[in-house]
C-alpha positions as CSV (number, residue, x, y, z in Angstrom):
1,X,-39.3,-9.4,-32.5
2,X,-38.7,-12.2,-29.1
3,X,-34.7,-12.5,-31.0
4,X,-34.3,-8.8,-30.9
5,X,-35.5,-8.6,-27.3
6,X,-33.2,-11.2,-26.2
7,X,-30.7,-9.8,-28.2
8,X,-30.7,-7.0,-27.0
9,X,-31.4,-7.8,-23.3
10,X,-28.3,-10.2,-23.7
11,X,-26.1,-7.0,-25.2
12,X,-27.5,-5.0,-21.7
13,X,-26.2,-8.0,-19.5
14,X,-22.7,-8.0,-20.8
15,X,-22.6,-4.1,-21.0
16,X,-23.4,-4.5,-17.3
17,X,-21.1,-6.8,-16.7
18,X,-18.6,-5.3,-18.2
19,X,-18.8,-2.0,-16.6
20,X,-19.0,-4.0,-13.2
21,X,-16.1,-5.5,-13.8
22,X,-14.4,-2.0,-14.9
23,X,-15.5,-0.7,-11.7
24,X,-14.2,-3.2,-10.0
25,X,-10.6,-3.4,-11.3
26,X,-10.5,0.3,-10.7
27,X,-11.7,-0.4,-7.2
28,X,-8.7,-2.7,-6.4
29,X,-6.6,-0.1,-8.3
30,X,-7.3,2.5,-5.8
31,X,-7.1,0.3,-2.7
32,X,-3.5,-1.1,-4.2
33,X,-2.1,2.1,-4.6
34,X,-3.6,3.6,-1.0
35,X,-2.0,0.9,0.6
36,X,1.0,1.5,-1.1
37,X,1.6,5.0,-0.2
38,X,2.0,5.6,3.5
39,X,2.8,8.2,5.2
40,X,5.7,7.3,7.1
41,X,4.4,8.2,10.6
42,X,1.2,5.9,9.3
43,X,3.2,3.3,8.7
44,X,3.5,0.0,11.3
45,X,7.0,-0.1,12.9
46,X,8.8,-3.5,12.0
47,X,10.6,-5.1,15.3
48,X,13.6,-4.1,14.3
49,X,12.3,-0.4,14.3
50,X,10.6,-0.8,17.3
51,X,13.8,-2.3,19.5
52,X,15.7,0.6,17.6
53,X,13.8,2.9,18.9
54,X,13.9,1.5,22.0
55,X,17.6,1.8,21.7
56,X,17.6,5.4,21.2
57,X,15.3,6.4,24.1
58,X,16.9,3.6,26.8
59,X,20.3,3.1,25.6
60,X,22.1,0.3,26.8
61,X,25.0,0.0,29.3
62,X,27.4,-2.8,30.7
63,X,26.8,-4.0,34.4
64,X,29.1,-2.8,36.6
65,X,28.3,-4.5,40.1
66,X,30.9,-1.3,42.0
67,X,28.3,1.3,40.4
68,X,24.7,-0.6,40.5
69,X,22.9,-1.5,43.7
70,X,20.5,-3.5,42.5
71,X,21.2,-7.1,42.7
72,X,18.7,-9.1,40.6
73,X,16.8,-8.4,37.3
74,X,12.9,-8.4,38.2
75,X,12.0,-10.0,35.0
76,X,13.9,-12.7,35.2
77,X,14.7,-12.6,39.0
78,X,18.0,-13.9,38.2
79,X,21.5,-11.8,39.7
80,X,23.0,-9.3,37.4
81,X,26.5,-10.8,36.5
82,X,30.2,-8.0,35.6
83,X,29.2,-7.2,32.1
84,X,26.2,-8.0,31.2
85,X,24.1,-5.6,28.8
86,X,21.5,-4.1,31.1
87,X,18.8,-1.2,31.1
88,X,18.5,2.0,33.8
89,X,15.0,3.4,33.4
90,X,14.4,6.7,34.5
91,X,12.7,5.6,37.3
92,X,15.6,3.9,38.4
93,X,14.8,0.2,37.8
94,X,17.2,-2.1,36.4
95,X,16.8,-5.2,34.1
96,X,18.9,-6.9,31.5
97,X,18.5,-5.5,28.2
98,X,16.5,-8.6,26.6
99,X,14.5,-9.3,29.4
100,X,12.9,-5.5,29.2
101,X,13.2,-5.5,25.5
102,X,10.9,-8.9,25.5
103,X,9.0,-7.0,28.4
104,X,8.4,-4.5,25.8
105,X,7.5,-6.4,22.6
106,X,5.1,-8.6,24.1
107,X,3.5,-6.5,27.1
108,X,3.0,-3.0,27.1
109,X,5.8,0.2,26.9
110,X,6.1,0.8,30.6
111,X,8.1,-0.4,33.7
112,X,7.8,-4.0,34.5
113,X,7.4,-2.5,37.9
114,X,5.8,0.6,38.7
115,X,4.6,1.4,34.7
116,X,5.7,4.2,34.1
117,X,5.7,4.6,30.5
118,X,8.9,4.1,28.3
119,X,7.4,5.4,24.9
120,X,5.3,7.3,23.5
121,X,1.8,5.8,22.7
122,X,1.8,6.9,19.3
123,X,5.5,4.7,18.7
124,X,3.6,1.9,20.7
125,X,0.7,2.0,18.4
126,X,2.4,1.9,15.3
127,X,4.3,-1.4,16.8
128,X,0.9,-2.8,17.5
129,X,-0.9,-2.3,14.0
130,X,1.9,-4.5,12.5
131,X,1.5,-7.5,15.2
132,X,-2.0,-7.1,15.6
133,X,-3.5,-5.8,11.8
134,X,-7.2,-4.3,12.0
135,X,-10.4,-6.8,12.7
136,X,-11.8,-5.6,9.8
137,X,-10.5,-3.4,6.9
138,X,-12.8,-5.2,3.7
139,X,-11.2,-7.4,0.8
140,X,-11.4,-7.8,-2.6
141,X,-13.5,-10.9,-2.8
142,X,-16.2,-9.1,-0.4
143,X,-16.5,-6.1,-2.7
144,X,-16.8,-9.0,-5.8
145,X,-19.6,-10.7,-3.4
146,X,-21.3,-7.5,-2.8
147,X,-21.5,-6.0,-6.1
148,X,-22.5,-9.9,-8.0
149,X,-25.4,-9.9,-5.1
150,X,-26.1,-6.1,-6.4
151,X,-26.3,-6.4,-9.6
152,X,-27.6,-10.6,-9.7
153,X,-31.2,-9.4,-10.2
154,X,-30.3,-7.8,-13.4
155,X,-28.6,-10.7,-15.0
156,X,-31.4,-13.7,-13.7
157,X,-34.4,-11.2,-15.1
158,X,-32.4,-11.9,-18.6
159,X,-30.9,-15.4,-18.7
């Protein structure tokens, strides 16, 4: 009668274990294909997007010194020089086209100067998920670690 206890609580273990495991495949499953499937305003901009973007909303224009009064980019406070790619915001500041485009990588979407803002937050945000990903979204191994401690008492009580 003991050998057809431990039999059976032996069949119970991997019958748990099994459908542990099931559930966890199917768990990864869903979380592989949710990641997979963005919507695309959802989706983090790459660089590339992000400076096209940029590109659309603050097109770029050659320096002419005859037509622009200002003298000196304020990012780089170095002179503007006859045909160089430059930037006129709306606000009416000048810079050269990679010193804002840096500007707006690596700072924030506004005017070096007086911050007005360049881009809608929402473009912004997008730009940011892809440089800076979530604290804390869960993994795989975590779910593994949570469901073993879950399910840990079941399989010591039989071993």
């Amino acid at each position: 009668m003991a050998t057809l206890s431990q039999i059976l609580a032996q069949i119970y273990t991997m019958t748990l274990l099994f459908f542990t495991i099931l559930v966890l495949e199917l768990v990864i499953l869903l979380r592989s294909i949710s990641g997979a499937v963005y919507d695309s305003g959802d989706r983090p901009l790459t660089t590339t997007q992000y400076l096209k973007l940029i590109e659309e909303k603050i097109p770029a224009t050659v320096y002419d010194a005859a037509a622009e009064a200002a003298p000196e980019c304020t990012v780089c406070l170095s002179a503007f020089e006859e045909g160089e790619a430059i930037r006129k915001l709306k606000c009416k500041h000048v810079f050269h086209k990679d010193c804002l485009d840096t500007w707006l990588q690596q700072c924030a979407a506004t005017c070096p100067l007086c911050r007005r803002k360049l881009l809608p937050e929402e473009v912004v945000l997008r730009y940011r998920q892809r440089r800076n990903p979530p604290e804390y979204e869960g993994s795989d191994e975590e779910l593994v670690y949570l469901l073993s401690a879950l399910h840990g008492n079941y399989l010591r009580r039989f071993m």
